[in-house]
C-alpha positions as CSV (number, residue, x, y, z in Angstrom):
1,X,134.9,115.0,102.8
2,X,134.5,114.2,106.8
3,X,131.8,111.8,107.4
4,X,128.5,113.3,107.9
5,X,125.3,111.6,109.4
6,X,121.8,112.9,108.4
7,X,118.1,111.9,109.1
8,X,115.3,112.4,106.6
9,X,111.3,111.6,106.2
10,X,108.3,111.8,103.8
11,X,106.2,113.2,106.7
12,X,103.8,109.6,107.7
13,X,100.9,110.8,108.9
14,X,100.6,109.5,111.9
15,X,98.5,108.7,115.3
16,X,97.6,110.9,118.1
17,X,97.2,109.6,122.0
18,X,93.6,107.8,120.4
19,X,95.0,106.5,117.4
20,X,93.7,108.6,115.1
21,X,95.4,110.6,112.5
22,X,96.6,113.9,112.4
23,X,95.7,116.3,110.3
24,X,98.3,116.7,107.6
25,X,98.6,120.9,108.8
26,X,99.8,118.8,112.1
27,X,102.8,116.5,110.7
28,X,103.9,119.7,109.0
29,X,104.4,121.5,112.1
30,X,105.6,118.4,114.0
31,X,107.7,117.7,111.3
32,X,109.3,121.8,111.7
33,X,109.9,120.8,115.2
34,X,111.7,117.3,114.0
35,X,114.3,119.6,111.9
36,X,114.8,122.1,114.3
37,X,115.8,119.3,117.1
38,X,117.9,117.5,114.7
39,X,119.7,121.0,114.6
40,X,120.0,121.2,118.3
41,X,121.4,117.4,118.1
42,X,124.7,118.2,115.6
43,X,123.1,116.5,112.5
44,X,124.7,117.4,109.4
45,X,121.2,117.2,106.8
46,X,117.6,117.3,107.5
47,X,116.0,115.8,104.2
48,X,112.4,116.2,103.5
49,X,110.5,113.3,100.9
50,X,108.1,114.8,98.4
51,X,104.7,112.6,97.5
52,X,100.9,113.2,96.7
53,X,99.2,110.4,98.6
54,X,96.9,110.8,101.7
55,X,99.7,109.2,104.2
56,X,102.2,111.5,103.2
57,X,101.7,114.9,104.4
58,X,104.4,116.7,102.2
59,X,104.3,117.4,98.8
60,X,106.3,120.7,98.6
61,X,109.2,120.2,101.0
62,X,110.6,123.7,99.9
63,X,108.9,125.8,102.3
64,X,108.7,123.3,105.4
65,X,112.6,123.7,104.5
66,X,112.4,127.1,104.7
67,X,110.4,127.7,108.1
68,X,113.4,125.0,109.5
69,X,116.0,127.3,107.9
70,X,114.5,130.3,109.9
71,X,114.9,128.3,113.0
72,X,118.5,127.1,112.8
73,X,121.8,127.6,112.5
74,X,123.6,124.8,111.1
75,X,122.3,121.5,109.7
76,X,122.3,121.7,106.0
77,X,118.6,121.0,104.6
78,X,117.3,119.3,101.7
79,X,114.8,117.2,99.1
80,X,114.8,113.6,99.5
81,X,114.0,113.6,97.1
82,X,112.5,115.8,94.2
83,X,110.5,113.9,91.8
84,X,112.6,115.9,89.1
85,X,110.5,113.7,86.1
86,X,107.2,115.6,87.2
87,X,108.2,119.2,88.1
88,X,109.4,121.7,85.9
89,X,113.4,122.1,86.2
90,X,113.5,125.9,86.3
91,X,110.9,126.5,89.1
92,X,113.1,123.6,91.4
93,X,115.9,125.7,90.7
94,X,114.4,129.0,91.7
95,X,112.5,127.2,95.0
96,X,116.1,125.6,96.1
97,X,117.7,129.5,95.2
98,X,115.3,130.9,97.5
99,X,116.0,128.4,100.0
100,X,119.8,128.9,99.9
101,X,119.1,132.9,100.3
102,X,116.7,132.3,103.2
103,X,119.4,129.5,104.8
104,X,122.2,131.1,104.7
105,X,124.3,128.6,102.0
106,X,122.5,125.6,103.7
107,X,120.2,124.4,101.1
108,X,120.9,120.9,98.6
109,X,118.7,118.9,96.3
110,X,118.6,115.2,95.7
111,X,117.0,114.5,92.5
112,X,115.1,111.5,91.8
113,X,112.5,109.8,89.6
114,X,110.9,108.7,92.9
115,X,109.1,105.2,93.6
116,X,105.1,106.6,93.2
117,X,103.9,107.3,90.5
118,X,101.0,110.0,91.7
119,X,102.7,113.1,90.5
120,X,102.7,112.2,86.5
121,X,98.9,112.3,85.7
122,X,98.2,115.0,88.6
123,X,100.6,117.1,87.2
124,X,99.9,116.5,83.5
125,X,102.3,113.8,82.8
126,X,102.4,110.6,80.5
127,X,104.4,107.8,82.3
128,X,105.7,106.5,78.9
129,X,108.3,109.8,78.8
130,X,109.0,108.5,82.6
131,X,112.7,108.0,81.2
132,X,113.4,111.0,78.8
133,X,111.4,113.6,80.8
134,X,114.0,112.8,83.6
135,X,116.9,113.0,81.2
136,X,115.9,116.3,79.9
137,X,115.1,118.4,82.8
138,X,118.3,116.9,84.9
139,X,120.5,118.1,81.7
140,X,118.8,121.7,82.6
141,X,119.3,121.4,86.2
142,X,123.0,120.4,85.3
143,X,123.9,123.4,83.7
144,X,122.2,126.2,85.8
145,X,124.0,124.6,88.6
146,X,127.4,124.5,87.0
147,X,127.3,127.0,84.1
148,X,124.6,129.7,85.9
149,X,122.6,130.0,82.4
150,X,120.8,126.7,80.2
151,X,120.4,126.4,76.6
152,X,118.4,123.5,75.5
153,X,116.3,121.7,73.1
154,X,114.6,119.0,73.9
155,X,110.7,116.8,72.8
156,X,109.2,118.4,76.2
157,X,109.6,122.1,76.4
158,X,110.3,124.8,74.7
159,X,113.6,125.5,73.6
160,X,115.5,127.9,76.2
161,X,118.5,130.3,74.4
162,X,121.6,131.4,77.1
163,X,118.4,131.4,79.9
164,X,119.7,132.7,83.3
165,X,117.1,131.8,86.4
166,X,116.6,134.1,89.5
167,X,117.0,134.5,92.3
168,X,121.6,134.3,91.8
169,X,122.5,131.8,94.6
170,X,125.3,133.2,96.6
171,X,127.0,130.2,96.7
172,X,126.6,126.9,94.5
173,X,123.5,124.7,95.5
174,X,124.8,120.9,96.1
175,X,122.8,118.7,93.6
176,X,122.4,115.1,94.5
177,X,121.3,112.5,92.2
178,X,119.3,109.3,94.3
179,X,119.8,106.2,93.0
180,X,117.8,103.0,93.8
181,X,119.8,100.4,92.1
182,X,120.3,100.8,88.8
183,X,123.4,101.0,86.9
184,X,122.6,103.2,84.7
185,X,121.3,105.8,87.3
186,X,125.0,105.3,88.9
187,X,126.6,106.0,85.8
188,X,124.3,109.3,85.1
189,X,125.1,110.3,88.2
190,X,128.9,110.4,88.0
191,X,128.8,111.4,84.6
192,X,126.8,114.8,85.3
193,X,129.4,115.3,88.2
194,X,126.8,115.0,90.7
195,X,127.1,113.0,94.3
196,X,125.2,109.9,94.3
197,X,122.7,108.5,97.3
198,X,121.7,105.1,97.5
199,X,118.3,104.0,98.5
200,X,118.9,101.4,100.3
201,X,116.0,100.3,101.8
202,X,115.6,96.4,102.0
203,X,117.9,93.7,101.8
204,X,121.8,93.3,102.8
205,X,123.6,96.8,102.2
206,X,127.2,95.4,101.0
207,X,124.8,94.0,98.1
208,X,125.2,97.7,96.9
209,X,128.6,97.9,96.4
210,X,129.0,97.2,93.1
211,X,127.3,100.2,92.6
212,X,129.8,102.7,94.5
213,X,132.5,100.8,92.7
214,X,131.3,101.4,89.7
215,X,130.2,105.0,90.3
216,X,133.7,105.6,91.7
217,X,135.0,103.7,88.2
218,X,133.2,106.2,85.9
219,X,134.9,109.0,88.0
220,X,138.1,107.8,87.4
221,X,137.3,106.5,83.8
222,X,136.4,110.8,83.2
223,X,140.0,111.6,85.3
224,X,137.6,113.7,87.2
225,X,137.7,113.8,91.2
226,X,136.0,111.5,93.3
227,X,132.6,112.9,94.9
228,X,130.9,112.2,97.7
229,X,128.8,108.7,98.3
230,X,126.2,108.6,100.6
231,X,123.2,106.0,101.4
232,X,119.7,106.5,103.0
233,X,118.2,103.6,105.0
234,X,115.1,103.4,107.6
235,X,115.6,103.0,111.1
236,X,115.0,103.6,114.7
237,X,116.3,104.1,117.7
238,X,115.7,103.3,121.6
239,X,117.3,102.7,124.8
240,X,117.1,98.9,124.3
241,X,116.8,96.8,121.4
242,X,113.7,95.2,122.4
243,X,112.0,98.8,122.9
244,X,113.6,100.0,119.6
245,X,111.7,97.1,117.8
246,X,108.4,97.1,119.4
247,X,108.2,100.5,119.0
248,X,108.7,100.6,115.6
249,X,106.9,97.4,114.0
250,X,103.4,98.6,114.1
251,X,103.9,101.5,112.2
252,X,106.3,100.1,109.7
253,X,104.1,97.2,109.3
254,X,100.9,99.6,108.5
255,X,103.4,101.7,106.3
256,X,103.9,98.3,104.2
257,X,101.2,97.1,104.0
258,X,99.6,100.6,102.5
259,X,102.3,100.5,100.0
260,X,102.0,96.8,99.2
261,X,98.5,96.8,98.4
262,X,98.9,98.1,94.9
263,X,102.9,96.3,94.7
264,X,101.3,92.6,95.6
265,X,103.4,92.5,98.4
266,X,102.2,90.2,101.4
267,X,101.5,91.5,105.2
268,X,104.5,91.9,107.1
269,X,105.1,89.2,110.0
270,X,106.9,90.5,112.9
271,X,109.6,87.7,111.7
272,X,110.4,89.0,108.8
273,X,110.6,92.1,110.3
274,X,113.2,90.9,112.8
275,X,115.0,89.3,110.0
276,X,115.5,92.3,108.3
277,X,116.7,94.1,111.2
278,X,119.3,91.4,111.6
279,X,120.4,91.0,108.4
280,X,118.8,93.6,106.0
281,X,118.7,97.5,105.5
282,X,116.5,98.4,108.9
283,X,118.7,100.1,111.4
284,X,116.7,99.4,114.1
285,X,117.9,99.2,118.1
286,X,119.6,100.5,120.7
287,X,122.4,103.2,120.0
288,X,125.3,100.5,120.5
289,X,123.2,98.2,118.2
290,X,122.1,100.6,115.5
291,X,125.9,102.4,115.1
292,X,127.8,99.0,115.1
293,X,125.4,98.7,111.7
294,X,125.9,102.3,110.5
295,X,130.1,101.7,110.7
296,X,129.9,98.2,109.3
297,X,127.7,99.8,106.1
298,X,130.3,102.9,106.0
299,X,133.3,100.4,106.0
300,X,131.9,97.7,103.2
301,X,130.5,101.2,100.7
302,X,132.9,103.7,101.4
303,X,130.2,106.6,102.1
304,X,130.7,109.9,102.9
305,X,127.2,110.2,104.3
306,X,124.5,108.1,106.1
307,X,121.1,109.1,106.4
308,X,118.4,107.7,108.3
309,X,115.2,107.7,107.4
310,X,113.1,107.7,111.0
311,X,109.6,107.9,109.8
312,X,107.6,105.1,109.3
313,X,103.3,105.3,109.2
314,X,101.7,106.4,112.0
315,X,105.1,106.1,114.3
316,X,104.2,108.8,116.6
317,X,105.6,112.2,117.1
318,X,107.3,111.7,120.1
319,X,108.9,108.4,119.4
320,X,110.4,110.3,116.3
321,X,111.9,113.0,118.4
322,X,113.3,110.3,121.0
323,X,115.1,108.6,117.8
324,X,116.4,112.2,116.5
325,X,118.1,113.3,120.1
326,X,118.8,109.7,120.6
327,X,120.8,109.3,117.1
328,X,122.4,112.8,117.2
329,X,123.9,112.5,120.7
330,X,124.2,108.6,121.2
331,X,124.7,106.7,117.7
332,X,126.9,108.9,115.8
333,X,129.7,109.8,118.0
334,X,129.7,105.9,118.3
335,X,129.8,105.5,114.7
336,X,132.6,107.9,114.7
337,X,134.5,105.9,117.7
338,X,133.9,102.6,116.4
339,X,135.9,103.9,112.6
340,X,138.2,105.6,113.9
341,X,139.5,102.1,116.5
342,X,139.5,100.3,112.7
């Protein structure tokens, strides 16, 4: 598999020229554009984050997906990810089926038991089954995607008999499997022959390789082939390094600290936000700066695919679109010269 390069976002609300928020019916459409320009760009994936919280304007990335799909050509579009644990398996597989009919072949999912918790009581869940209810529905997912029809038994639904799902994809739909660090998430994912992203969203990313060693040991534990590896990360890019970082601390900063309120985490200094940009899992700088990290994290993991994740609170609009044009046509063929020198 060539080395592919994609960008992805939960849809931040964020700030118009008053610093107020946008309507959430905004980010969507600004959010549409973001895709279609990553498109324009020669990004390989757009991914779209699904949550149910007030600074997070998309909970149902299938059909912003699909209005992107209308619009391009190319990039390859999917969840990042689908809270698999709190949806019902058969209707993800007929929303990604309908995606893949409206895109032309272009449509993947990334399944995940996602880090918020907001979906299991609004959708009628108990977070006590957080574990088996994700175990069950990916064994369903698992087979319409490889097999076409699912037979199962399981404690949460009712049992399905040689069940085929419509609409018939044309062509397979690529199933991801994102993983945040635990070994047994790597080894489920290798063991349902499934490609594996890492979250990797804090901290050094060679910390992490364990984990693509021992996914790529299960694969050859099974004598099966070797799949793809890819990693998501936040970032963002400017013309300088000192624009790059201003530009993004505010609304990264305001994006921690909304999460951290109910995690106990502390407010953000602006030093431990440079730390983490030297020496941590933010890819944040000027292209030269933010594709030497890219090719260093490639080289130490072995991936297939890196995506960036350039949203972050109330970053605004047009920063995002500045990062998007400036990774597709600056950072990664940089990435791409700086591997193939060695």
């Amino acid at each position: 598999m060539a080395l592919e390069f994609g960008i992805d976002t939960f849809g931040d609300v964020t700030w118009d020229d008053e610093g107020r928020d946008l309507s959430q019916a905004q980010v969507i459409r600004n959010v549409v554009a973001e895709g279609i320009l990553a498109d324009e760009v020669g990004l390989d994936v757009f991914g779209l984050g699904e949550h149910h919280r007030d600074d997070f304007a998309i909970s149902a990335p299938e059909p912003v997906l699909a209005a992107i799909a209308a619009q391009t050509s190319r990039i390859r579009l999917t969840s990042a990810v689908t809270v698999l644990s709190s949806d019902d398996p058969i209707r993800v597989y007929q929303r990604f089926s309908t995606l893949q009919a409206i895109s032309g072949g272009r449509a993947e999912i990334t399944l995940g038991r996602g880090s918020f918790t907001e979906s299991f009581p609004l959708f009628g869940h108990d977070l006590s089954d957080y574990e088996m209810l994700f175990e069950e529905k990916l064994e369903i997912i698992a087979a319409l995607v490889q097999q076409g029809k699912v037979s199962f038994e399981g404690r949460h639904r009712r049992a399905l008999k040689n069940q085929t799902v419509y609409p018939l994809p044309e062509t397979p739909i690529p199933v991801w499997i994102g993983v945040g660090g635990s070994p047994d998430s790597v080894v489920r994912a290798a063991s349902h022959n499934m490609p594996m992203a890492l979250a990797i969203i804090g901290g050094n990313p060679a910390r992490f390789k364990p984990y693509a060693d021992l996914y790529r040991e299960v694969r050859e534990k099974m004598e099966a082939p070797a799949l793809p590896l890819g990693c998501h990360s936040p970032g963002h890019v400017a013309r300088t390094d000192r624009e790059a970082r201003d530009r993004f601390f505010e609304g990264y900063a305001i994006m921690h600290q909304r999460i951290g309120r109910s995690r106990g985490w502390p407010p953000l200094s602006r030093k431990a936000f440079d730390h983490e940009i030297d020496h941590g899992a933010l890819y944040v700088g000027s292209p030269d700066t933010v594709a030497e990290k890219i090719a260093a994290t490639v080289r130490v993991l072995g991936l297939d695919r890196f995506d960036l994740k350039y949203s972050a609170g109330p970053v605004s609009h047009d920063a995002m679109m500045d990062t998007i044009r400036l990774y597709g046509e600056d950072v990664v063929p940089r990435v791409r010269n700086i591997l193939a020198r060695g």
